[in-house]
GULUMVEX-962945 format. One record per residue: residue in three letters; z, y, x of N, C-alpha, C in turn. Coordinates in steps of 0.2 Angstrom, whole numbers, plus 5000, padded with zeros to 4 digits. Atoms other than C-alpha are relative to their C-alpha. Last residue first. Layout:
alaZYXZYXZYX...
END
This chain:
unk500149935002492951015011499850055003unk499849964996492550855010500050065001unk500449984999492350724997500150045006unk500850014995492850555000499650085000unk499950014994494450574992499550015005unk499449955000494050654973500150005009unk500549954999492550524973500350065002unk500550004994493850404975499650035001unk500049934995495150464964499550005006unk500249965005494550324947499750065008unk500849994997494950194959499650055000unk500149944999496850234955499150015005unk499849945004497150084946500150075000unk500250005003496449964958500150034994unk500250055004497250044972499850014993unk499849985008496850154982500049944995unk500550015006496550105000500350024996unk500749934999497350155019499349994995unk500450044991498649985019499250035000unk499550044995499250085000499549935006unk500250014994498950204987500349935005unk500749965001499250244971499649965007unk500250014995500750114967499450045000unk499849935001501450134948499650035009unk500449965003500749994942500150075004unk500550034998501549874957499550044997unk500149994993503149974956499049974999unk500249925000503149944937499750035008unk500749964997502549764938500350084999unk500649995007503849694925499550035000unk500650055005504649584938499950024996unk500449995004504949684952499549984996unk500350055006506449634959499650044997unk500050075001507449714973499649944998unk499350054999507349874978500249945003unk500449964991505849984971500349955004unk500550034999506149864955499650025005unk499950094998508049874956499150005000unk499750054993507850054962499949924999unk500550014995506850114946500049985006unk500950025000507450124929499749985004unk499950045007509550144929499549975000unk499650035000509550234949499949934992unk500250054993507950314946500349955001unk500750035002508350394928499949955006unk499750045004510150454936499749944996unk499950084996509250524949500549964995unk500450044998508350634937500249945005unk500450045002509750684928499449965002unk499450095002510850714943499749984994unk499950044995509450844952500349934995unk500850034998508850934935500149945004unk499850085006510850954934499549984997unk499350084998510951034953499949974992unk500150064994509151114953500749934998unk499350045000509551224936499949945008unk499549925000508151384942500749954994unk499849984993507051234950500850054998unk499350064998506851124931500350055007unk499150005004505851274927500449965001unk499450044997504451254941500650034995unk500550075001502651334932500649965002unk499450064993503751484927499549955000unk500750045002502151564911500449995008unk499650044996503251674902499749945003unk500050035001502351824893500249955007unk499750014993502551974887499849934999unk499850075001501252014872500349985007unk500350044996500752204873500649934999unk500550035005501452324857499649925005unk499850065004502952344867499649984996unk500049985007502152444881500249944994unk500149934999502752454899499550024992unk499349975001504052284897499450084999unk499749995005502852194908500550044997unk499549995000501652254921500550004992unk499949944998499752214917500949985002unk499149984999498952064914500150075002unk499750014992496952074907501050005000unk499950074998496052024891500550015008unk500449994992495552204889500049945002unk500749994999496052204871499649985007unk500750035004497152064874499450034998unk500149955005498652164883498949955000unk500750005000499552044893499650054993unk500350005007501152064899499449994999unk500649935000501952014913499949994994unk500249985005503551884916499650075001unk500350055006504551784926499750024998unk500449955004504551884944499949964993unk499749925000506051804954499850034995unk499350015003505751614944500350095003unk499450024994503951654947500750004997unk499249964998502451674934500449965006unk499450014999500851584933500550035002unk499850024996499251644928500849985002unk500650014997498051704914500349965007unk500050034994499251634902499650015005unk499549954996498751744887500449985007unk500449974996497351644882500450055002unk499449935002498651504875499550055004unk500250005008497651334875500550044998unk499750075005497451314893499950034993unk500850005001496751474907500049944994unk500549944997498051404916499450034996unk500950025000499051274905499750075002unk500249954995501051344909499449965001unk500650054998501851204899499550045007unk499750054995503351304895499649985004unk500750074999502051454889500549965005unk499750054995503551564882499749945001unk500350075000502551694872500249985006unk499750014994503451864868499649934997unk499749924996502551994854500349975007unk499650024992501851854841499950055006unk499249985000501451954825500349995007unk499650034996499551934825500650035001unk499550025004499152024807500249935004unk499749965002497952154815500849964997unk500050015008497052024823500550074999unk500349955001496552064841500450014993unk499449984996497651884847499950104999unk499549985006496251804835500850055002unk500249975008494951854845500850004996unk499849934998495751804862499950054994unk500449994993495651634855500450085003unk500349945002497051524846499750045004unk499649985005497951364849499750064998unk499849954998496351304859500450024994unk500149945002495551134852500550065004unk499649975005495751004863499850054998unk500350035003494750924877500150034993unk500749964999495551004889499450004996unk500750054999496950884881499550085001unk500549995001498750994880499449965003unk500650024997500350944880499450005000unk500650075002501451014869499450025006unk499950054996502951144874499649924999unk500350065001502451294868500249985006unk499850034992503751444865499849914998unk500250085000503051564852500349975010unk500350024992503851704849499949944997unk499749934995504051844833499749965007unk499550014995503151714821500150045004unk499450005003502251764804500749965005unk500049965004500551774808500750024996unk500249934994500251684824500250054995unk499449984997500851534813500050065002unk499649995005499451514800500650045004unk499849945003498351544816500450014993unk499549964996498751384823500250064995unk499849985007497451274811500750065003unk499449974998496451224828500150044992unk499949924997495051124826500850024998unk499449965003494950934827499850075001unk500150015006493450804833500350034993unk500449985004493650864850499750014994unk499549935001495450794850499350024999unk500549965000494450624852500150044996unk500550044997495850494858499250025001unk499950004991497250584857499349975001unk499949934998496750634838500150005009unk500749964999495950484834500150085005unk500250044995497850404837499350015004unk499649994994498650534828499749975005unk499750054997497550544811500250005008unk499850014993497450684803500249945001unk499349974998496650674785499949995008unk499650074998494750664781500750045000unk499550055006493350744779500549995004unk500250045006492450844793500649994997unk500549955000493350954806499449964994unk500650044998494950864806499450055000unk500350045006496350954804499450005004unk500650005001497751044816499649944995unk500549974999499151114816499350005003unk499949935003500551044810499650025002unk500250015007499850854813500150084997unk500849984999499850914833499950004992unk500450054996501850924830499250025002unk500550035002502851084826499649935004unk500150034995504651134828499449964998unk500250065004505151264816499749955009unk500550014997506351404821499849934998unk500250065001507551524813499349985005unk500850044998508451694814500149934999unk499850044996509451734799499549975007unk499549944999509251834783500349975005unk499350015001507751724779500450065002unk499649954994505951744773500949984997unk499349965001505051594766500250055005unk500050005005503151524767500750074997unk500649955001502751494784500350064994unk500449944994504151444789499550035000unk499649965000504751344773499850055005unk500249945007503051274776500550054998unk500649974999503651204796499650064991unk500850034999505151134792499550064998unk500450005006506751254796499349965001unk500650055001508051234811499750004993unk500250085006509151354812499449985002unk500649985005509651454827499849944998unk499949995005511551444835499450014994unk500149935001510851464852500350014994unk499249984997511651284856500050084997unk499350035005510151234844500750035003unk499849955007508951354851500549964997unk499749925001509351274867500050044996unk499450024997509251074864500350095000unk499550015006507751124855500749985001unk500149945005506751174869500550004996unk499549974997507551024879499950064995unk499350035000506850914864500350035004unk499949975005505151004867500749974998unk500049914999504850974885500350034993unk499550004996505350784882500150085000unk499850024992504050774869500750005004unk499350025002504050844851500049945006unk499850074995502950994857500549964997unk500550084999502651144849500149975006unk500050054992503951274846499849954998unk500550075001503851424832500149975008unk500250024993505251574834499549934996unk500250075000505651674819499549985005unk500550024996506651814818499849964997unk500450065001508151874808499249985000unk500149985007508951974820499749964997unk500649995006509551914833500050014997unk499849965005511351924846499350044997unk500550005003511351794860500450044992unk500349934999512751814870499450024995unk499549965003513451654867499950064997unk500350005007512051564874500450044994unk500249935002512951624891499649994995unk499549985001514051444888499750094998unk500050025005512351344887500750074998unk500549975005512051404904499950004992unk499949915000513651364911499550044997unk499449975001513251194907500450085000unk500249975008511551194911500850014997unk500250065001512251224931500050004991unk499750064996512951344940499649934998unk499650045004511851494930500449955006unk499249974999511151634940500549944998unk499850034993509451524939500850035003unk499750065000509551554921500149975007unk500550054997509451724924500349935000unk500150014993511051824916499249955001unk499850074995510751854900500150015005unk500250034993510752034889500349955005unk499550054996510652074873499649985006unk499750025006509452184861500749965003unk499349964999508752304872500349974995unk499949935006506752254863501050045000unk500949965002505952164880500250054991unk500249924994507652114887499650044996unk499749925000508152034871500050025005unk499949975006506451934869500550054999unk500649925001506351904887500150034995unk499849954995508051804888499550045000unk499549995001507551684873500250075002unk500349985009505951644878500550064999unk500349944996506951624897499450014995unk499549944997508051504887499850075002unk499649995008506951414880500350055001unk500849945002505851384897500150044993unk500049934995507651334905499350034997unk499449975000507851184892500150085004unk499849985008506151134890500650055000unk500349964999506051114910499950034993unk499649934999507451034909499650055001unk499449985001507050894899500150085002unk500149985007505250864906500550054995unk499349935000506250844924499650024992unk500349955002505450654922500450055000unk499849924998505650484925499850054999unk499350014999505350324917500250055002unk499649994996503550374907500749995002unk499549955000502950294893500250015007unk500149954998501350194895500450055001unk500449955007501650054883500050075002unk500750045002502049934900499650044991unk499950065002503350044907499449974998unk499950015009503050204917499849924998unk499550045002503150274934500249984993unk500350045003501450364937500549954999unk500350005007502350514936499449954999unk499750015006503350484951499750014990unk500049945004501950464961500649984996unk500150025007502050294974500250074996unk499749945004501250314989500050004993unk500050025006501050175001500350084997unk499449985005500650265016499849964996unk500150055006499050195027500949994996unk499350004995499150365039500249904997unk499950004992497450385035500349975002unk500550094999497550335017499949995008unk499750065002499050475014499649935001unk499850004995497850595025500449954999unk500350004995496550615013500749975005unk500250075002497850614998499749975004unk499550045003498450765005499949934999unk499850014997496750835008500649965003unk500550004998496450854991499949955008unk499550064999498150924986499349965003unk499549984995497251094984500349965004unk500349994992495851014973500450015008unk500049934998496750944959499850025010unk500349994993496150774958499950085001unk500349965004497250754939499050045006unk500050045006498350624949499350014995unk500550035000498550714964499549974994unk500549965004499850834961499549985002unk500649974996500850734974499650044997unk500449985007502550714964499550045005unk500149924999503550614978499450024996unk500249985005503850434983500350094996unk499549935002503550384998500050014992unk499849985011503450225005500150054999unk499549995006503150225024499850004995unk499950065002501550175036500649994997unk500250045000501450335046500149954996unk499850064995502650485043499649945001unk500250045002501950625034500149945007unk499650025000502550795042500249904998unk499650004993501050865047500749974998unk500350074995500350825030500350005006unk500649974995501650945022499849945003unk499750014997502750825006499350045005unk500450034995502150884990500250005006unk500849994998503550894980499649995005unk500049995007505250804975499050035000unk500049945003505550684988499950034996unk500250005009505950504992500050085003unk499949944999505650415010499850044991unk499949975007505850225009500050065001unk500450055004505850115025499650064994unk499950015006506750235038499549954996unk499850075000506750235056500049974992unk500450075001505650365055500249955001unk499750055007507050485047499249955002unk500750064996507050595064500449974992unk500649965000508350745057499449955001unk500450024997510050655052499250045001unk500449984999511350655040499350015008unk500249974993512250515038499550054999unk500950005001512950485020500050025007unk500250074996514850435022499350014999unk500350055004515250545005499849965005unk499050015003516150695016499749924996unk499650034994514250685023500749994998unk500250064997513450715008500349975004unk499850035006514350855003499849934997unk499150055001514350905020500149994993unk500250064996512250935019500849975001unk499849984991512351055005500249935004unk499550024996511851014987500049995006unk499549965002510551144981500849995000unk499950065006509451094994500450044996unk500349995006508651255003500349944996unk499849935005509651245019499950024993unk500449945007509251075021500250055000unk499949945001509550915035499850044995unk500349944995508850745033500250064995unk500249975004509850605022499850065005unk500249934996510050445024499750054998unk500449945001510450295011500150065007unk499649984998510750115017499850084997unk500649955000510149965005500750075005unk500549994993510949805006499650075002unk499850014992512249824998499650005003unk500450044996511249894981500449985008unk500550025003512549954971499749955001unk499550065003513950014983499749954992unk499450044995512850104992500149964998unk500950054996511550174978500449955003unk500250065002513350234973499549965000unk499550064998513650314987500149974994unk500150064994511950404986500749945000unk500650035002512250464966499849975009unk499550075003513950534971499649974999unk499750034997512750664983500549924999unk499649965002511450694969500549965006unk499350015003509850604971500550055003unk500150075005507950644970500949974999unk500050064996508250814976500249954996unk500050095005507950974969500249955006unk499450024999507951164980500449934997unk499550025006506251174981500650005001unk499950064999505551254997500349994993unk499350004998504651414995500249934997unk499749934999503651375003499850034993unk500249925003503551195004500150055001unk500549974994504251065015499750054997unk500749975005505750995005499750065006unk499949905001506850905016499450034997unk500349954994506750715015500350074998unk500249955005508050585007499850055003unk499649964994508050425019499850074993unk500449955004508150255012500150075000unk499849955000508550095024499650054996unk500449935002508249945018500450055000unk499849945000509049775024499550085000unk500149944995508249625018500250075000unk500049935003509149515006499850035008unk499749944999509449335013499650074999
END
């Protein structure tokens, strides 16, 4: 007989709270009628973006005490005071990376002897990730590219993508859009770059390969979508090779500056290696024949391979400027020759509800039968960081990270 599991969806503890959730109200009573034995609950929320009676019309109990629970899901770091004893959580700890902040967090997950499974260590046997807001953070980072550029020269104007209902609606104010013949470049052919392209597409903007962008002028705007092979070369002989390249990116330098010379924005969405060359320095951002004017830092690398990110923007406040002589931010919009700049570090939050339903759509398809039921192809097992107040053998790596003390 199938042991009964209860699974309790928490309230986001942050400030300010997120408004996501692992699943979408039709998404719990289907878990129900899926899984029979599994029961899903849901603790109260003013900040969710689906309301506590849209659950409750749906037979979901809500409820405030969720230690009766097995399974507790959320989206960000859940507050140590609230960490229930000897539960399952699963929730994006920003541990991973042994960011300092979170530090503590991990300390207290061993304590309390959590199993704690990351969603971003949810991935199959050739490393790929099962989940991810990747998508929509491409989607909304594009967007608000997009939406600075005609703020910042009075050319058209969006509503906030957070004003939006949902990407649907957002896709409809793409309409609006009214460009001259530009040229936008985007790196990344990821998940984050697929949204990206998702929206210049609905935007009506061409897709050109990369030499015609360099190369050609149009009577239209346009955009190229670059890999790592577009932009970078070895440093000795040789061609690019992909697998060298992940694996000893300091072996590359950065070929970027073709771009910086003939793009209006840049909206990066590639993953950056520490280890990697820099898209370009402060030096070259001096140039007389740097072109780019708006930079939509999807990826939002601090101080990363963009030198005009000196910090993270907010979905109230998206955008500052940066003026390169100085290397400093200033107040955006106060002179056009300074390079605004987009650097959201939560863009899936300003679509929460279809952020929300594709992400539990991924868990539901990918991830319950092995959280569940049946985990035979080890993901659960791999994906495990923590558990009976040790790290497991795959995240040994964070010990030094734990032990230290602050």
């Amino acid at each position: 007989m199938v042991k009964q599991i209860k699974l309790g969806l928490i309230r986001e503890g942050k400030t300010p709270p997120d408004k996501r959730v692992a699943f979408t109200p039709i998404q719990t009573e289907e878990i129900e009628q899926r899984f029979g034995h599994v029961k899903v609950v849901c603790q109260p929320s003013e900040a969710r973006c689906f309301k506590d009676q849209e659950y409750h019309e749906l037979g979901i109990s809500i409820q405030e005490d969720l230690s009766d629970c097995d399974i507790l899901m959320g989206i960000k770091e859940v507050p140590i005071q609230n960490l229930i004893e000897g539960k399952t959580y699963l929730f994006f700890s920003h541990t991973l990376k042994k960011q300092p902040y979170n530090r503590k967090l991990l300390q207290a997950i061993l304590k309390k002897k959590i199993r704690l499974i990351d969603y971003e260590t949810l991935k199959d046997h050739q490393g790929n990730r099962l989940v991810a807001f990747g998508r929509y953070a491409g989607i909304v980072g594009a967007y608000n590219g997009l939406w600075a550029y005609g703020k910042k020269y009075n050319l058209f104007h969006l509503r906030r993508a957070h004003e939006c209902f949902d990407v649907n609606d957002l896709k409809l104010e793409l309409r609006k859009i009214n460009l001259s013949p530009i040229k936008i470049v985007l790196t990344g052919a990821g998940r984050v770059g697929k949204g990206a392209m998702e929206t210049l597409d609905t935007a009506g903007i061409r897709k050109v390969n990369s030499e015609d962008f360099l190369q050609r002028k149009f009577n239209e705007p346009v955009y190229t979508q670059l890999s790592s092979a577009d932009y970078h070369s070895r440093i000795s002989s040789g061609h690019f090779n992909r697998d060298e390249f992940h694996q000893h990116p300091e072996k590359y330098a950065s070929t970027f500056n073709r771009f910086t010379k003939v793009a209006d924005i840049l909206m990066a969405g590639a993953f950056w290696n520490p280890n990697a060359p820099k898209l370009f320095t402060q030096e070259d951002m001096l140039a007389g024949d740097f072109k780019m004017r708006v930079i939509a830092d999807i990826t939002c690398d601090i101080k990363g391979s963009i030198p005009s990110t000196k910090r993270a923007s907010t979905i109230i406040d998206p955008l500052y400027d940066y003026v390169a002589r100085e290397g400093e931010v200033v107040e955006s919009f106060k002179n056009l020759d300074n390079i605004s700049v987009m650097a959201v570090d939560n863009l899936p939050c300003e679509l929460p509800r279809s952020a929300s339903e594709e992400f539990g759509r991924d868990l539901i398809d990918r991830i319950l039968k092995p959280l569940l039921l049946d985990d035979a192809e080890g993901i659960m097992a791999r994906a495990t960081m923590a558990e009976n107040g040790e790290l497991t053998s795959g995240f040994k790596y964070l010990q030094d990270y734990v032990d230290q003390i602050d």
